[in-house]
N, C-alpha and C positions, 0 to 999 in steps of 0.2 A: 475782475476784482473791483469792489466800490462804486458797483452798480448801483448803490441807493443812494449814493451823493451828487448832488451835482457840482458837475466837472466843471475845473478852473482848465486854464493850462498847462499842458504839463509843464513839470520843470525842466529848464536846460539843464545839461551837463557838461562841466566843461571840460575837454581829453580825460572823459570818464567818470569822474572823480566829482562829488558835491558834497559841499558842507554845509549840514543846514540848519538855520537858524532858528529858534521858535518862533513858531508863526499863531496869530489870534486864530481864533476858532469864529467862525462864521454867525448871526443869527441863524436859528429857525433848525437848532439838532434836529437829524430823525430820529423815528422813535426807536429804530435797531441800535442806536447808538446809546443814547438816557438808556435800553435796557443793560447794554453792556456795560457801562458804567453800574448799574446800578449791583449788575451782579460781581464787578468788582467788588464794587465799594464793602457787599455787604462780605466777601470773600475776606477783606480787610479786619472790617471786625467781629466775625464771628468764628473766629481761629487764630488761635498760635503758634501755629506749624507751619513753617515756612514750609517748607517742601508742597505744602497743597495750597497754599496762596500762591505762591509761583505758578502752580502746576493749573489753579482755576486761572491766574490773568493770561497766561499762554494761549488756553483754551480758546477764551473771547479773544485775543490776536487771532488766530489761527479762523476761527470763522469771518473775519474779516480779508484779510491776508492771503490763505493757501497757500505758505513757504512752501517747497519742496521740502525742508527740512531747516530747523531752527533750533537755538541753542543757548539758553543763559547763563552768563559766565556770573559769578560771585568772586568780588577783590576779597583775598587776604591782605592786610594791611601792613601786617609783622613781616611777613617773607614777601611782599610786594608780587604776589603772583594771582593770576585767575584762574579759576578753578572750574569745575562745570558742574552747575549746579541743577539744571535742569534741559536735558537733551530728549529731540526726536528722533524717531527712525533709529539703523542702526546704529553699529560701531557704538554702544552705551556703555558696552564694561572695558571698550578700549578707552575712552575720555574718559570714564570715570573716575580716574588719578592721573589724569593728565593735568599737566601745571605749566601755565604761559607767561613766563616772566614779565612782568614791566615795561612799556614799550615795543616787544616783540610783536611782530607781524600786525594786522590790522585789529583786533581786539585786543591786544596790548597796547598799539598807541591810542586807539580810542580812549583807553582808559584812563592812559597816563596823561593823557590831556584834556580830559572832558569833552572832545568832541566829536558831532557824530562824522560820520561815513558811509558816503552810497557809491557802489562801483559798480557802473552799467554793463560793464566788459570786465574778465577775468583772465590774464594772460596764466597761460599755463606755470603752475605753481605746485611744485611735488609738498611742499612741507602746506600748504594750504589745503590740499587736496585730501591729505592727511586727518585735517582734523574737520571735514566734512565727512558726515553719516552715509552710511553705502548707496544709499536710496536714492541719493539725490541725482546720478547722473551726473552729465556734464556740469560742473557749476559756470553760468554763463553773470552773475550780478549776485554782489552782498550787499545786505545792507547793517549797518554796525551802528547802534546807537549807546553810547552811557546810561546809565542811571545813576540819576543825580539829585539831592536834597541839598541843599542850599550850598549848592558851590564844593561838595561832597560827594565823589566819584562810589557808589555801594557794587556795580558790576558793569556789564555789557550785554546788549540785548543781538542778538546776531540772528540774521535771515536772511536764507539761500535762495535764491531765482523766484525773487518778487517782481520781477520787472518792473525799476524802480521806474526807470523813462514812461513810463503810462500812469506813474501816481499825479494827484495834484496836490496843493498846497493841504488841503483840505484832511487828505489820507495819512500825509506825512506830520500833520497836526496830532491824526488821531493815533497814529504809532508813537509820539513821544508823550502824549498823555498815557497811553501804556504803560511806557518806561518808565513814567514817574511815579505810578502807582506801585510797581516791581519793586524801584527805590525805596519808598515809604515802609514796603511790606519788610525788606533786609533791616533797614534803619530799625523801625519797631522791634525786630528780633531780634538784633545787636543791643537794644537798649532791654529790653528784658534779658537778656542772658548776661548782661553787666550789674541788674539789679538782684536774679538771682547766683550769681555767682560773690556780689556783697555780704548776702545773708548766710553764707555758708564760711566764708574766707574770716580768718583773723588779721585786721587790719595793721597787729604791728611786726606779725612773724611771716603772713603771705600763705603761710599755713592753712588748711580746712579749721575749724572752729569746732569747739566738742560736740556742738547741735549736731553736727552734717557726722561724727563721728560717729554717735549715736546710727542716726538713718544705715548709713553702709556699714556697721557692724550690722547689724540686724540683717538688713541685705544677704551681707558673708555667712552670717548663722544659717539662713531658710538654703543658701545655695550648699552650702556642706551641707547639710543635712540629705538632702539631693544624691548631692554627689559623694559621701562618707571620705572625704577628704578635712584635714585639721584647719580652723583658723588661729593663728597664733596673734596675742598681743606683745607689743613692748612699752611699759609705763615706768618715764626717766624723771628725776626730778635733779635741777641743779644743785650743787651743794654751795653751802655758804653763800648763797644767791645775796643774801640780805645784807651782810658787810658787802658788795658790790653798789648795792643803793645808797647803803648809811656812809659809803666812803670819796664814790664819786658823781652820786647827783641821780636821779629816777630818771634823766634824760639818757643818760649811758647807762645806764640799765636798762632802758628798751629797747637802744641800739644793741646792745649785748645778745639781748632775746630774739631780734629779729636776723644777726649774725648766726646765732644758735640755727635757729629756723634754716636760713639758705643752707648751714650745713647738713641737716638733717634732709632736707632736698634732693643734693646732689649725692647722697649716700645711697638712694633708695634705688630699685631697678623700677620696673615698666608697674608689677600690678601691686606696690609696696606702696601706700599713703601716710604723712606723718600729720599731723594734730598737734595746735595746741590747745592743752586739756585747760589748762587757768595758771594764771601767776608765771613760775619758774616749771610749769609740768607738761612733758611732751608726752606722744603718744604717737606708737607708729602701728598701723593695722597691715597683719601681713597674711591676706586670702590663701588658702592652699597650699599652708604653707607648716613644717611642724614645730616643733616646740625648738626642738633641736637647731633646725634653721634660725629660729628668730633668737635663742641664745647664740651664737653665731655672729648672728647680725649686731647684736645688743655688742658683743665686746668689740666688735669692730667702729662704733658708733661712741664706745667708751675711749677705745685710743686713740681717736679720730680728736676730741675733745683734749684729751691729753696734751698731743701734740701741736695744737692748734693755739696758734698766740690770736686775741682777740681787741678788737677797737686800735688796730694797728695805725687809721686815721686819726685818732687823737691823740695819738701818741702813747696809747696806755700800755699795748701786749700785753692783755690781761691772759691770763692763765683761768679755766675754771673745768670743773669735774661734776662729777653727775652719779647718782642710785640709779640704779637698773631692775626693775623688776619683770618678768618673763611669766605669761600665763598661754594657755591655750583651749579651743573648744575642739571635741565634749570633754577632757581630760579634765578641767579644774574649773568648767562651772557647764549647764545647763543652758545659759542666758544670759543675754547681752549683760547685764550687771552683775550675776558671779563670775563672769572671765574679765570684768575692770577690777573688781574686788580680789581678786587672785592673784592677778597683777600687781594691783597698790601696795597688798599687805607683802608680795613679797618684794616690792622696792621698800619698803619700811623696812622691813625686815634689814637690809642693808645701811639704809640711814641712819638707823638708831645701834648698830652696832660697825660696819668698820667705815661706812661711806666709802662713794670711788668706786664698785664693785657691780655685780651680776647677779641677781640669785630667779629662781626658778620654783613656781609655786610649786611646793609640794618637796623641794629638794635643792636647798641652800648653797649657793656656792659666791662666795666674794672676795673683791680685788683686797690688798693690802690698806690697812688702819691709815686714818692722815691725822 
């Protein structure tokens, strides 16, 4: 291993165990080296699929390197766990939902501390032993490094029987410029999926936005159609939204809307998305689902509102109510905007006569007059 460099000393270890520090990078790279960078780099930017940017910088480790077997973890940030995001050798669909808490074992504290970790010797370790790939044999030396963008832990670079004691400064240089390019590659995908997850979200409900609405209704039409299963809508509109602005201000009026919102959230199961459609008008898209279900759902989303005191933090327990309109495909349109329009007209259909209520394109039914 790192036959084209020339060799420093190796590094000491001390009862095993080495932390180590970035180290400068030498004049006079070879030129195996400028290429692999180079085929990083362009790995970098010419894709946006993490999974195959991962999968090219591994590649150029792995011709340098020859782990026995190696493994990139990916930090979740929200549940504090790593994850595996790109494995060799066996055991692939056993990690593949495997999840390492925070500090746990050696790539958990590597992580939780940003630091790296070389262990020349491995004392027998069943729960370690565990989450190396079958291939590997005896594991006799790990070497555990972060990926890290400014002081910003993104995962762990993990490699089994590199025979760390025979690297020099040089090699273990070129292994965390590695890592840092893995780091940049997560970092760049975390910030693209925060930019496109912007342009779809309604910034004051948390909601999908009627754009993204649009997209996955359409999605839900071409897969029924497929599959001759119904997609049902439900189009709700607040009532008397307006005396809640003219009475206590457009700021508790947004809060209200974005209240509405988490309730409409936590109402929905796994493949039920809600939408705000504009102003005071929700929308919930319910895949595979029939008409009858999303009537169903609608009066349950109607008492949910009912019973629900609102701006409890301002002291207000505002009380507010909601039209309900119920459409579904193919039954009451062809396409994406005759199954909104089936929808609306029969929440109209409601608002303009008792408010508070339910009705269903095609066949009217509503709660009691306010």
């Amino acid at each position: 291993m790192g036959s084209h460099a020339s060799r420093a000393q190796p590094i000491t270890l001390t009862e095993g165990v080495l932390l180590v520090k970035p180290i400068r990078f030498p004049d006079g790279q070879p030129a195996l080296e400028i290429q692999t960078f180079h085929e990083v780099a362009r790995a970098l930017t010419s894709s946006v699929d993490l999974s195959a940017i991962l999968n090219a910088i591994m590649q150029q480790m792995t011709r340098f390197f020859n782990p026995q077997a190696w493994s990139l973890l990916v930090l979740d940030e929200p549940k504090r766990q790593l994850y595996y995001g790109v494995i060799s050798g066996g055991q692939t669909e056993k990690l593949r939902h495997k999840r390492i808490p925070l500090g746990q074992g050696i790539p958990g504290w590597v992580a939780l501390h940003g630091e790296p970790m070389i262990l020349s010797s491995i004392p027998e370790d069943p729960d370690l032993s565990d989450e190396i790939p079958e291939n590997s044999g005896r594991v006799e030396s790990i070497i555990c490094l972060p990926l890290r963008v400014r002081n910003r832990t993104y995962g762990v670079l993990q490699l089994v029987n590199c025979h760390p004691e025979k690297m020099d400064n040089h090699e273990i240089f070129f292994l965390h410029a590695l890592c840092d390019y893995a780091a940049i590659a997560i970092q760049n995908a975390r910030t693209l999926e925060q930019i496109q997850q912007l342009t779809i979200t309604d910034d004051c409900t948390g909601l999908f936005n009627a754009r993204h609405l649009y997209e996955r209704l359409e999605h839900s039409l071409d897969r029924s159609q497929r599959s001759r299963k119904p997609v049902s809508l439900i189009f709700f509109d607040l009532d008397h939204f307006k005396q809640v602005n003219d009475t206590y201000g457009h700021l508790n009026g947004s809060r209200l809307l974005a209240e509405v919102g988490n309730m409409v959230r936590d109402s929905l199961g796994l493949i039920e998305t809600g939408y705000r459609y504009g102003g005071d008008e929700f929308v919930v898209l319910m895949p595979h689902q029939s008409k009858q279900r999303a009537m169903e759902l609608a009066h349950r989303l109607m008492d949910k509102l009912r019973t629900t005191k609102f701006l409890p933090d301002s002291g207000l327990n505002l009380c507010i109510l909601a039209s309900f309109g119920v459409s579904s495909f193919p039954e009451d349109g062809l396409d994406i905007h005759a199954v909104i329009r089936a929808a609306d007209a029969a929440m109209y259909h409601v608002k303009n006569t008792t408010r508070n209520g339910v009705a269903a394109a095609g066949q009217f039914t509503s709660g009691p007059a306010i």
